[in-house]
C-alpha positions as CSV (number, residue, x, y, z in Angstrom):
1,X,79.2,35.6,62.6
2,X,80.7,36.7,66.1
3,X,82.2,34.1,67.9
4,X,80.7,30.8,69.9
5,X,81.0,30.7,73.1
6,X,79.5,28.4,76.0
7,X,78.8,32.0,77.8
8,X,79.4,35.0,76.7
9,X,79.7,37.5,79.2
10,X,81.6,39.8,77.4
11,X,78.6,41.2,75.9
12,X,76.2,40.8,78.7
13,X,78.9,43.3,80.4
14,X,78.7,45.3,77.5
15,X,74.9,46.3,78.3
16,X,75.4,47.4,81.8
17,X,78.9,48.4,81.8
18,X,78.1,51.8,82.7
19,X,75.6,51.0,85.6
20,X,78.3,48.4,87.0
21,X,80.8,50.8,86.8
22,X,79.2,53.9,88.8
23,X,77.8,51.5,91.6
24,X,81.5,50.2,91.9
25,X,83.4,53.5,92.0
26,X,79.8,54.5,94.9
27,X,81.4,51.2,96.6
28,X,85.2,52.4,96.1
29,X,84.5,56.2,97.2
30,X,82.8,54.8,100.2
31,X,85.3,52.2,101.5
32,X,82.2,49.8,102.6
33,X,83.3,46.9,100.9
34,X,81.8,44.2,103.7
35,X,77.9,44.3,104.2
36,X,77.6,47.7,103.0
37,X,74.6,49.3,101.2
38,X,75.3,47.6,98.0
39,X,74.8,44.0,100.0
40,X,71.5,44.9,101.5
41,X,69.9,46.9,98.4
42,X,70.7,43.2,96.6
43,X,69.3,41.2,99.6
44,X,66.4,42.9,99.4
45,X,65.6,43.1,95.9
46,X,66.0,39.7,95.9
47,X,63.7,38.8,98.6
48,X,60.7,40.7,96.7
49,X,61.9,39.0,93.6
50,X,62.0,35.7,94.6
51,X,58.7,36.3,97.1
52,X,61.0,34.9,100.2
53,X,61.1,36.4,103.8
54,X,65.0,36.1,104.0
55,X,67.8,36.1,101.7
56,X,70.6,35.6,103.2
57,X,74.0,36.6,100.9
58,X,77.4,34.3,101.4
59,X,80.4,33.6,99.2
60,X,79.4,30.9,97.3
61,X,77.0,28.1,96.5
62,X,78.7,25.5,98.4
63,X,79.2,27.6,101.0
64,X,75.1,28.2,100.9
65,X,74.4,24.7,100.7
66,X,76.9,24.4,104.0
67,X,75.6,26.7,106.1
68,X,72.0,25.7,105.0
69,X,72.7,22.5,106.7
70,X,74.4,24.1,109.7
71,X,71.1,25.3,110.7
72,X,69.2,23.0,110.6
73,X,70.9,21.3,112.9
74,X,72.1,18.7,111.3
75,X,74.5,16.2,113.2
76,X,77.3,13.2,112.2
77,X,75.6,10.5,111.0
78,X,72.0,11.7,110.0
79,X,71.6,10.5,106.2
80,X,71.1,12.8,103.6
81,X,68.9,12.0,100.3
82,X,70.3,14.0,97.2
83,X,71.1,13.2,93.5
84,X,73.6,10.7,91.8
85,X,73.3,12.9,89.0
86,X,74.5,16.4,89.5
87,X,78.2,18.2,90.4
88,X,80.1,17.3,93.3
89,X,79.2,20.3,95.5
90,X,76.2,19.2,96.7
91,X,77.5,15.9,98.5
92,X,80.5,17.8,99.0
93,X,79.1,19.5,101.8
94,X,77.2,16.5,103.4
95,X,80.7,14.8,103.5
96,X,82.0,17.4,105.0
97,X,79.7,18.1,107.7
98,X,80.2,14.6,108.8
99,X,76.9,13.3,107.2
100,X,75.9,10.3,105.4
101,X,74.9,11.4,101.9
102,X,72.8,9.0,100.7
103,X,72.7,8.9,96.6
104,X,70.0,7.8,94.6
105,X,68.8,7.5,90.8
106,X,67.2,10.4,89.2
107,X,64.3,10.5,86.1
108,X,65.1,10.4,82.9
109,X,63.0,12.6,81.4
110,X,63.9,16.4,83.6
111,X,67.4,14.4,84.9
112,X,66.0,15.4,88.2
113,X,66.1,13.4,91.3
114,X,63.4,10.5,91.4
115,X,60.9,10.7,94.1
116,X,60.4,7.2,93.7
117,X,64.3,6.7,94.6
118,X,63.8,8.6,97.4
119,X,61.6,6.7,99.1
120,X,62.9,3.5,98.6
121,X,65.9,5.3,100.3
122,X,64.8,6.4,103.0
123,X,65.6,5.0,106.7
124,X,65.0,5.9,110.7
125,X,68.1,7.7,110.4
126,X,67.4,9.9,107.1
127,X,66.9,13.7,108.4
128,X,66.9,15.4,104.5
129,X,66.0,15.2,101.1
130,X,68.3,17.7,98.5
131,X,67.1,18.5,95.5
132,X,68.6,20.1,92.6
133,X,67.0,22.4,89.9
134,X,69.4,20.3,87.6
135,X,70.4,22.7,84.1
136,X,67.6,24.9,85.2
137,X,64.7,22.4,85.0
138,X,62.6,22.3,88.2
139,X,63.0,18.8,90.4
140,X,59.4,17.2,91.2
141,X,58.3,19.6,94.2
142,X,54.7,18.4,94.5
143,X,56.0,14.7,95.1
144,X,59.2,15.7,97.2
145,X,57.5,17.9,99.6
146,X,54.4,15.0,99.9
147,X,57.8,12.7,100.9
148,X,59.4,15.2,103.4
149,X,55.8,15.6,105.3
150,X,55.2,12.4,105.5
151,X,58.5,11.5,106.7
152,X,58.7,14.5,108.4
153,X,62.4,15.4,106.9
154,X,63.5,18.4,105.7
155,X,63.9,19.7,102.1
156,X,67.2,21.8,101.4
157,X,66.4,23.2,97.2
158,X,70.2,23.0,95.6
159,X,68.7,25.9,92.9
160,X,72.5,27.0,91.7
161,X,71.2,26.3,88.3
162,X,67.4,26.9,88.8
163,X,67.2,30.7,89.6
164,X,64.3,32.2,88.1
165,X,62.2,29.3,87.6
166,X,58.8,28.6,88.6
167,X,57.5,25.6,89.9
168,X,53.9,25.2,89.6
169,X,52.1,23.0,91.9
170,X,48.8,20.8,91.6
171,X,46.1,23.1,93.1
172,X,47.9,26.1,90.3
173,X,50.0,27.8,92.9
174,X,53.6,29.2,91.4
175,X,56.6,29.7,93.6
176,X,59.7,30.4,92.6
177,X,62.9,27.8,92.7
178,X,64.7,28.0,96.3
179,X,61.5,29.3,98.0
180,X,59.7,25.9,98.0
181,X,61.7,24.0,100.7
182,X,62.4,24.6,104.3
183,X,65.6,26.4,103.0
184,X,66.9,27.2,99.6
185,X,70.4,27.9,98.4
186,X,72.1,29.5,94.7
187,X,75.3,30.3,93.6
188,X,76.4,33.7,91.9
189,X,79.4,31.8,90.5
190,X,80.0,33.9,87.2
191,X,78.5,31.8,84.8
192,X,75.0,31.2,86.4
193,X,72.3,32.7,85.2
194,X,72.0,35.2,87.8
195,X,76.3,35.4,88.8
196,X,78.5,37.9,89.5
197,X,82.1,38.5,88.5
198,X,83.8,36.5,91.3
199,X,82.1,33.7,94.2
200,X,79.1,34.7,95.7
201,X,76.2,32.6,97.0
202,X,72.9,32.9,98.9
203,X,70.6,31.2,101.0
204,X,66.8,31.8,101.3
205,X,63.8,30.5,103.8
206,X,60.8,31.7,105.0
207,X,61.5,30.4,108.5
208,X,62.4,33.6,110.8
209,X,64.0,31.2,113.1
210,X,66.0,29.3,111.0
211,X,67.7,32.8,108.7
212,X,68.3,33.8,112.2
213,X,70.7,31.3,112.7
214,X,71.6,31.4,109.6
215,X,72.5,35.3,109.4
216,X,74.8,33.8,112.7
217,X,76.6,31.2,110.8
218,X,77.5,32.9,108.1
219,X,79.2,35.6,110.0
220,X,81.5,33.6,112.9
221,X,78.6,32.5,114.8
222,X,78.1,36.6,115.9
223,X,74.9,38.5,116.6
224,X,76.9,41.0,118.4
225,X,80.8,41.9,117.5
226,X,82.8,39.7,119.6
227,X,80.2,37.7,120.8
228,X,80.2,34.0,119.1
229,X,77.2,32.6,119.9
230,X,77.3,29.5,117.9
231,X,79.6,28.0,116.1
232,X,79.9,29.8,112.3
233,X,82.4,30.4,109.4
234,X,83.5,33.7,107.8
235,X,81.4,33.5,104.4
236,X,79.9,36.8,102.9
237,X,79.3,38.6,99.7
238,X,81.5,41.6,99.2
239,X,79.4,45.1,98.4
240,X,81.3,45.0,94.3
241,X,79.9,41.3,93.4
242,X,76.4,43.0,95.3
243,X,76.8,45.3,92.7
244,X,77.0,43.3,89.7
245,X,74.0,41.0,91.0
246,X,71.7,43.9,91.5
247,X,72.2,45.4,87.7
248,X,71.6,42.1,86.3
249,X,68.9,40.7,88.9
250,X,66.6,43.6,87.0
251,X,67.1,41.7,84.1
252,X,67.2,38.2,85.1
253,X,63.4,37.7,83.8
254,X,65.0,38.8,80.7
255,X,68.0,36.4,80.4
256,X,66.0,33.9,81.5
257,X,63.3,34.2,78.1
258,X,66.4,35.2,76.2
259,X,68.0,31.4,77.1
260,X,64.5,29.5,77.0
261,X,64.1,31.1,73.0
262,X,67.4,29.9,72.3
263,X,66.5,26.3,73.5
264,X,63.4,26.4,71.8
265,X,65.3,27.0,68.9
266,X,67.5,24.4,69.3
267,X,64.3,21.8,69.6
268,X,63.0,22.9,66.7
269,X,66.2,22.4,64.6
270,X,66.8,19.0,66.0
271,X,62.9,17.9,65.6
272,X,62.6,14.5,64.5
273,X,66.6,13.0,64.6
274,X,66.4,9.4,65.6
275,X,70.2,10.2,67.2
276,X,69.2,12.4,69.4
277,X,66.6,13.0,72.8
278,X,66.0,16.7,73.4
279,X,65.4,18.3,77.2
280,X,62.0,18.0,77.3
281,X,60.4,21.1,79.8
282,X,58.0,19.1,82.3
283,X,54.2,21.2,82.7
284,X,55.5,24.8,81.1
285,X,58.4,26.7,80.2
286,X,58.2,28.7,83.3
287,X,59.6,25.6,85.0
288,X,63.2,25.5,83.2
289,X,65.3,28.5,82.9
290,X,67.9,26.2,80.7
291,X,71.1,27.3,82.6
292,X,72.4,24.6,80.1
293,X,70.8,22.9,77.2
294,X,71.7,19.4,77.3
295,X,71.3,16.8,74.5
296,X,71.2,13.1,74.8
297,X,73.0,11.5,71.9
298,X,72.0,8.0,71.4
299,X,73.4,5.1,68.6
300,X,76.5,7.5,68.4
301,X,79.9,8.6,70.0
302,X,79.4,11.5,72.3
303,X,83.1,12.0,72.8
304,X,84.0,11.4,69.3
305,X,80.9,14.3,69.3
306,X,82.8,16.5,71.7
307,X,86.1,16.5,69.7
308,X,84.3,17.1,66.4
309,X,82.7,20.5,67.9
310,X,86.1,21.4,69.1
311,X,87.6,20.5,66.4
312,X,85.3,23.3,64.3
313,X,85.7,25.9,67.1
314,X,82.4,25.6,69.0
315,X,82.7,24.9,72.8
316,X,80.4,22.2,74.4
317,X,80.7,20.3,78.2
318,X,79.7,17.2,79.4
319,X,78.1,17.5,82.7
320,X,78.7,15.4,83.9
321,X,81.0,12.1,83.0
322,X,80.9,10.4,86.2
323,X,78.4,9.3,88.7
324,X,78.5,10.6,91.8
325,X,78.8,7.3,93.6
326,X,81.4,6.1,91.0
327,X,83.8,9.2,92.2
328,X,86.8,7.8,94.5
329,X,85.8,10.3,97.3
330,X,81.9,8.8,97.9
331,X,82.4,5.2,96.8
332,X,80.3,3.3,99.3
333,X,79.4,-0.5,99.4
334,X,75.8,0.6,100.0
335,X,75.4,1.6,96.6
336,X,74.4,-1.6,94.1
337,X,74.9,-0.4,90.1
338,X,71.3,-1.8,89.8
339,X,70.1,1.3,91.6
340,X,71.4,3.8,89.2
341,X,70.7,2.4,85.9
342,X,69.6,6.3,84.8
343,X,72.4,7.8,85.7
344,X,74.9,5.4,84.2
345,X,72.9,6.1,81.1
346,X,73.1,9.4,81.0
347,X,76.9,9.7,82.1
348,X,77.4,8.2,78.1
349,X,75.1,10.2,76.5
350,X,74.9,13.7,77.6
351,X,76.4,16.5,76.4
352,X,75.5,20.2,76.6
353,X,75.8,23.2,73.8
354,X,76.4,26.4,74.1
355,X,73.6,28.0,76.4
356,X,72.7,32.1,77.5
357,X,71.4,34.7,77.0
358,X,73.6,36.3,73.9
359,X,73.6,33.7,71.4
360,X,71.8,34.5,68.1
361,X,70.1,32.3,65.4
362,X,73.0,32.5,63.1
363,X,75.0,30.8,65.5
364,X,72.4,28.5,66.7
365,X,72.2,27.3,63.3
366,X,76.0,26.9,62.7
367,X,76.0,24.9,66.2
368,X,72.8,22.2,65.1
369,X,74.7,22.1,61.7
370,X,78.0,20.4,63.2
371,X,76.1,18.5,65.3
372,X,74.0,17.2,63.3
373,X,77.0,16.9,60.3
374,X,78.4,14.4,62.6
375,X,75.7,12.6,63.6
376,X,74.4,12.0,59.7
377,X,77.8,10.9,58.2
C-alpha cells in the first residue's frame, strides 16, 4: 500500500509534470514573470469556468478576502457578519481593515454559517454578511442572499475551500461557489483543491464597477503606471503559480469527483457507528467538493483519536480546536457562550481524515480500520 497522506501532491504532480514544466521554462525563456500571458490565459479560463464576468488573480486568499472588502467600500466601524466556525483568515482581514467582525453560530448539519444567526445579528450598523464554503460544502445561498436583500447588505463568498461546487437554488438555477455574492474570493494555497505550488489567490464578481476597482487595489491603487488613483496594496499572482493553476484547472472537475468518491466511500464504511456523525451533503453532491472530509466523533476522545492515527502512521487535523471568538485576538464582551452552542460542540468533536484526489480504496480501508479499531475497543 503506498503511503497516507492528508494530500498527496506528489502524485498529482506526477500527472502533469510534463505540461507544468514546458509552460514554466515558456515563462523562464520569456522573462514575463508579473502579469504576463500565463496570468491572463488562467484569468480567463477561469472566468468561463466558473461562468463570472471578472476574475481577478492576487497572492493569496487573505489577501482576496482583503481587497474584496477594500472595494466595496467598506469603512472603520461597519460590522461584519461571518462564521465562528471556520480559520482565522476570514476575520483576520475584517480586524484588520478596522471593522467590527461580528461572529455568530453556524448549523450543525453542513457546519456552515446559520442564517438564522445572522439575522438575529444584524444591526443599523451591519454593512456584510461572509460566508464560507466550509470543507467544500456550499453555505445556505438561497437564505443568505434573501437576508442581504432585505437588509440591503452585501454578501462577500469566503469559497477558499468551495472551488468547484455548485449551489443550486430553489427555482433549479446552478451557479458555481464564489459567483453567487456581490463578490467572491479563493485561495490557490497549495493544498486547495484547485492550488498552486506557492500563495496565490483570486477574486471574482460580476459587477464591472466593482472588479474595476478591484483590478486598482490589487496593483498600488494604478490604472495607469505611476498614477495611484486610490489607495491599493501590491498583491498579484506571478505567471509560474498561473501556470500550475491552468494545467490543473482542466482537471479540477476531475479532482473534484475523484475527492467526492473517496468520501462516499468513507460513508459507506462508517454506515451505522453509533460513535460517529458523518458530513452529510445538503440537496446533491454537486454542492460539496469535500476539500476535507470531516468526522464528528461523539461518546469518545477525539484527541486520544488523533494520537492513535499518528501513532499507526496515518495523518489527520482538527480544524479547527478553537472558536473564533474564544481566540485572544477577537475576544469581545459582545459574544455570550449561549450564542455559540454549535460551535463549542463541534470544536470537541471534529476531526478530519485524509481527503484528495489520489487516495485509493486500499488506503481508505486501512484509514476507517484504525478509526474504527479505536472507537470499538
Amino acid at each position: 500500500m503506498r503511503k497516507i497522506q492528508m494530500v498527496d501532491l506528489q502524485s498529482q504532480y506526477a500527472f502533469i509534470r510534463e505540461q507544468v514544466e514546458a509552460g514554466m521554462q515558456e515563462v523562464l525563456s520569456s522573462a514575463q514573470f508579473i502579469n504576463g500571458p500565463a496570468v491572463k490565459s488562467f484569468q480567463s479560463n477561469l472566468e468561463a469556468y466558473l461562468v463570472v464576468k471578472h476574475v481577478i488573480p492576487c497572492a493569496n486568499g487573505t489577501d482576496a478576502l482583503q481587497v474584496a472588502m477594500m472595494g466595496l467600500g467598506l469603512q472603520p466601524g461597519d460590522e461584519v457578519i461571518t462564521a465562528d466556525f471556520t480559520f482565522a483568515a476570514t476575520v483576520e482581514v475584517i480586524a484588520l481593515l478596522g471593522l467590527t467582525p461580528v461572529l455568530v453560530d453556524v448549523d450543525p448539519v453542513s457546519f456552515n454559517i446559520s442564517p438564522q444567526a445572522i439575522e438575529k445579528a444584524i444591526t443599523p450598523k451591519t454593512k456584510a454578511i461572509v460566508p464560507v464554503h466550509l470543507f467544500g460544502q456550499v453555505a445556505d445561498m438561497y437564505a443568505i442572499m434573501a437576508i442581504a436583500k432585505k437588509h440591503n447588505l452585501y454578501v462577500i463568498e469566503d469559497n477558499a475551500q468551495g472551488i468547484g461546487a455548485t449551489h443550486t437554488d430553489r427555482e433549479g438555477n446552478k451557479i458555481k461557489t464564489g459567483g453567487i455574492g456581490n463578490v467572491g474570493s479563493t485561495s490557490f494555497f497549495p493544498s486547495k483543491n484547485l492550488g498552486c505550488y506557492g500563495d496565490g489567490g483570486a477574486i471574482f464578481t460580476n459587477d464591472d464597477e466593482l472588479a474595476h476597482s478591484l483590478r486598482g487595489i490589487v496593483n498600488h491603487g494604478m490604472y495607469e503606471r505611476y498614477h495611484h488613483d486610490v489607495v491599493g496594496v501590491n498583491s498579484r499572482l506571478d505567471s509560474l503559480q498561473a501556470v500550475v493553476l491552468d494545467e490543473k484547472l482542466k482537471l479540477l472537475d476531475y479532482y473534484n469527483e475523484r475527492r467526492k468518491w473517496a468520501a462516499i466511500r468513507y460513508t459507506q464504511l462508517f454506515a451505522g457507528h453509533d460513535k460517529i456523525i458523518t458530513p452529510k451533503v445538503v440537496r446533491d453532491c454537486q454542492s460539496h467538493v469535500f476539500h476535507q472530509y470531516t468526522l464528528r466523533v461523539i461518546d469518545a476522545n477525539r484527541d486520544e483519536l488523533v494520537k492513535h492515527l499518528q501513532q499507526k502512521g496515518i495523518p489527520c487535523g482538527v480544524y479547527y480546536p478553537i472558536p473564533l471568538h474564544a481566540q485572544k485576538a477577537y475576544r469581545s464582551d459582545r459574544y455570550k457562550e449561549d450564542d455559540f452552542t454549535v460551535t463549542n460542540q463541534l470544536v470537541k468533536e471534529v476531526i478530519s481524515l485524509p481527503m484528495h484526489s489520489e487516495l485509493d480504496d486500499e488506503q481508505i480501508q486501512s484509514i476507517v480500520q484504525a478509526v474504527l479499531a479505536f472507537l470499538d475497543k
